[in-house]
C-alpha positions in Angstrom: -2.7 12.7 -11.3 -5.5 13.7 -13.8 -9.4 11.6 -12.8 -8.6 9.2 -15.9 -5.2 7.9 -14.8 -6.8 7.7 -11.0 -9.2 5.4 -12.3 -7.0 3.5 -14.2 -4.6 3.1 -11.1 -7.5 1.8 -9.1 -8.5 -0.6 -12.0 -5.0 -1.9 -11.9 -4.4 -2.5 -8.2 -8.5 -4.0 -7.9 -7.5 -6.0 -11.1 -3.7 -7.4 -9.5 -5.6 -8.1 -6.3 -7.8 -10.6 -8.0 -5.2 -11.7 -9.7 -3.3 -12.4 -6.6 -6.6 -14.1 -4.8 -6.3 -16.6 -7.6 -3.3 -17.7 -7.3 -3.5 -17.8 -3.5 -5.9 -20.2 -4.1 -4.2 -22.9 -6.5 -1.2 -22.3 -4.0 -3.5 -23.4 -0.8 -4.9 -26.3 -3.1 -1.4 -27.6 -4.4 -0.1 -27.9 -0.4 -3.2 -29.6 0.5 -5.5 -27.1 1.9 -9.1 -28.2 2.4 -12.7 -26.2 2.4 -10.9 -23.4 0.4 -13.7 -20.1 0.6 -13.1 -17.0 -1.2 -14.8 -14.8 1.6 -15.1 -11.9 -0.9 -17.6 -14.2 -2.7 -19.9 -14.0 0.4 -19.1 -10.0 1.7 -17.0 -8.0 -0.4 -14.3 -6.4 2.0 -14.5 -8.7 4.7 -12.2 -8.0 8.0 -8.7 -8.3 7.4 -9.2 -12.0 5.3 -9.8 -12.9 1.9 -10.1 -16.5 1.8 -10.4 -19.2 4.7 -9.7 -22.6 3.9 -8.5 -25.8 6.4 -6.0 -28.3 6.7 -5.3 -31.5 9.3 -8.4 -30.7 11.1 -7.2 -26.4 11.3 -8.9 -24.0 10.4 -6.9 -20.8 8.9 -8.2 -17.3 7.3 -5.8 -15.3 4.9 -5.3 -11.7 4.3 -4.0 -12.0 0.3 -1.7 -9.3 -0.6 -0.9 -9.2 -4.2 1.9 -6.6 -5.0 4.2 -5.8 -7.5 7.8 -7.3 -6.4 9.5 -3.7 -7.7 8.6 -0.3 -7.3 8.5 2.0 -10.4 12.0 2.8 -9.2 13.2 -1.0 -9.6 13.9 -0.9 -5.9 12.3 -4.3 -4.0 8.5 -3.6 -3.0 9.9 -4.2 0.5 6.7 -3.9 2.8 3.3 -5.3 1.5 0.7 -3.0 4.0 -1.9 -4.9 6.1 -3.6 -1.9 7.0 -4.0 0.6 10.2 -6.4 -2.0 11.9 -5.3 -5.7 10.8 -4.9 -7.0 14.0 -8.6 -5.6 15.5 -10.4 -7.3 12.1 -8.2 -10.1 12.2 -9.4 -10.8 15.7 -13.3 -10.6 14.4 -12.7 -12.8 11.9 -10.7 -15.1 13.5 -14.2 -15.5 16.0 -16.8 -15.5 13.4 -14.8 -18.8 11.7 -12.7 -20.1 14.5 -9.4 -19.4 12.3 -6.2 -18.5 12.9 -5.2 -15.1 11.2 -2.3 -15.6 8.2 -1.1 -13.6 5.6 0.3 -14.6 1.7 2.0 -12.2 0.1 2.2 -13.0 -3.7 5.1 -11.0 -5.8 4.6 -10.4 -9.3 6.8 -9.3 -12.2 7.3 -9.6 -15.7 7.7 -13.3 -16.0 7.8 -14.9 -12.3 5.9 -14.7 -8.9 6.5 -15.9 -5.7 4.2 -16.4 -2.6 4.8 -16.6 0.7 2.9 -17.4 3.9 2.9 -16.8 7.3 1.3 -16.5 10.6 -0.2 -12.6 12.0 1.3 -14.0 15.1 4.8 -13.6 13.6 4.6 -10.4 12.8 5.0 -9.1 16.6 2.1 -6.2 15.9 3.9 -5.0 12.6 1.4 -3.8 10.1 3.0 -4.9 6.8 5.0 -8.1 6.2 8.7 -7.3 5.3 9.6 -8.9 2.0 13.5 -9.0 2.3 13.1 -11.1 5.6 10.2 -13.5 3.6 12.8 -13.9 0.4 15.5 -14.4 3.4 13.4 -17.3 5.1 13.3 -15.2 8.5 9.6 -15.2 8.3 6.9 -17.2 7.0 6.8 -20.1 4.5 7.8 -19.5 0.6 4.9 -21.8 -1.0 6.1 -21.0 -4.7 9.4 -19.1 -5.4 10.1 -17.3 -8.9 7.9 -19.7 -10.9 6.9 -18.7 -14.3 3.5 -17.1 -15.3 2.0 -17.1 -18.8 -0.3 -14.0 -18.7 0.6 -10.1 -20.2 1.9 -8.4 -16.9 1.8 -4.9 -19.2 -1.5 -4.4 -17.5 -0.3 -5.0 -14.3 3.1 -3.6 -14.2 4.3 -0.5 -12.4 5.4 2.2 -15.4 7.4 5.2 -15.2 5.7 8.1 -15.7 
C-alpha cells in the first residue's frame, strides 16, 4: 500500500474511532449513565479506556471499539481486538478511577449500527470481544441494535480494492 493510501487508512480508522466514542456516549446517556468523561479529552491514549462514566453509585471505565460490522470480504467483522496488554492497563485504570473495566463494541454499516456492552471480566482473559456471541446474547448487553444513522458511511466504509 503506497504512503498516500496508508495515510488515508489511518485517517479512516482515527476518524470511525471518534465516531464510535460518540456514539458510546449518547448510548451511556440514553441508559442513564452519570459523570460521563471522555478520558481522551484529559490524555490522549489513556490505558485500555476511553470514557468513564457512573451509574447507581458505580463507577465503570470503557474501552470503545468502533469497527466496521463487515470485512471488505462481506464476511462478519467477527472479533473487535482489545489489544496484546488490555487486561495489565485495564487493571491501572481501573486503580487510578476506582472503575470497573467494560468494553462497547459499536458496529457500523451503511445505514445501521449496533452497540453492545460488556464486562472485561466476561471475557475469561480473551483479547478481542467475539461479535457472533454479542449479536447471539451470549455475552454482554446489546444497548442499541441495527438502528438507523443519518451520516455518509462512504468515508468510513471498508472498499474493495
Amino acid at each position: 500500500m503506497s504512503n498516500e493510501k496508508n495515510k488515508k487508512e489511518a485517517s479512516r480508522k482515527k476518524s470511525l474511532g471518534e465516531l464510535g466514542e460518540l456514539f458510546a456516549i449518547k448510548a451511556l446517556v440514553d441508559n442513564y449513565y452519570e459523570k460521563i468523561v471522555n478520558l481522551n479529552d484529559k490524555k490522549m491514549n489513556f490505558p485500555f479506556a476511553d470514557l468513564y462514566a457512573e451509574k447507581e453509585g458505580k463507577r465503570f471505565i470503557f474501552s470503545v471499539k468502533a469497527r466496521n460490522k463487515y470485512q471488505k470480504n462481506h464476511k462478519l467483522n467477527a472479533y473487535y481486538n482489545l489489544g496484546g496488554e488490555a487486561y495489565k492497563k485495564a487493571e491501572i485504570a481501573e486503580k487510578e478511577y476506582r472503575a470497573k473495566a467494560h468494553w462497547m463494541a459499536i458496529q457500523f454499516d451503511h445505514s445501521t449500527y449496533s452497540i453492545y456492552l460488556g464486562s472485561l471480566n466476561e471475557l475469561n482473559g480473551k483479547r478481542a470481544i467475539p461479535m457472533r456471541h454479542c449479536e447471539a446474547g451470549n455475552i454482554g448487553t446489546c444497548l442499541v441494535k441495527d438502528q438507523r444513522h443519518y451520516f455518509d458511511f462512504g468515508f468510513f466504509g471498508n472498499k474493495k480494492d
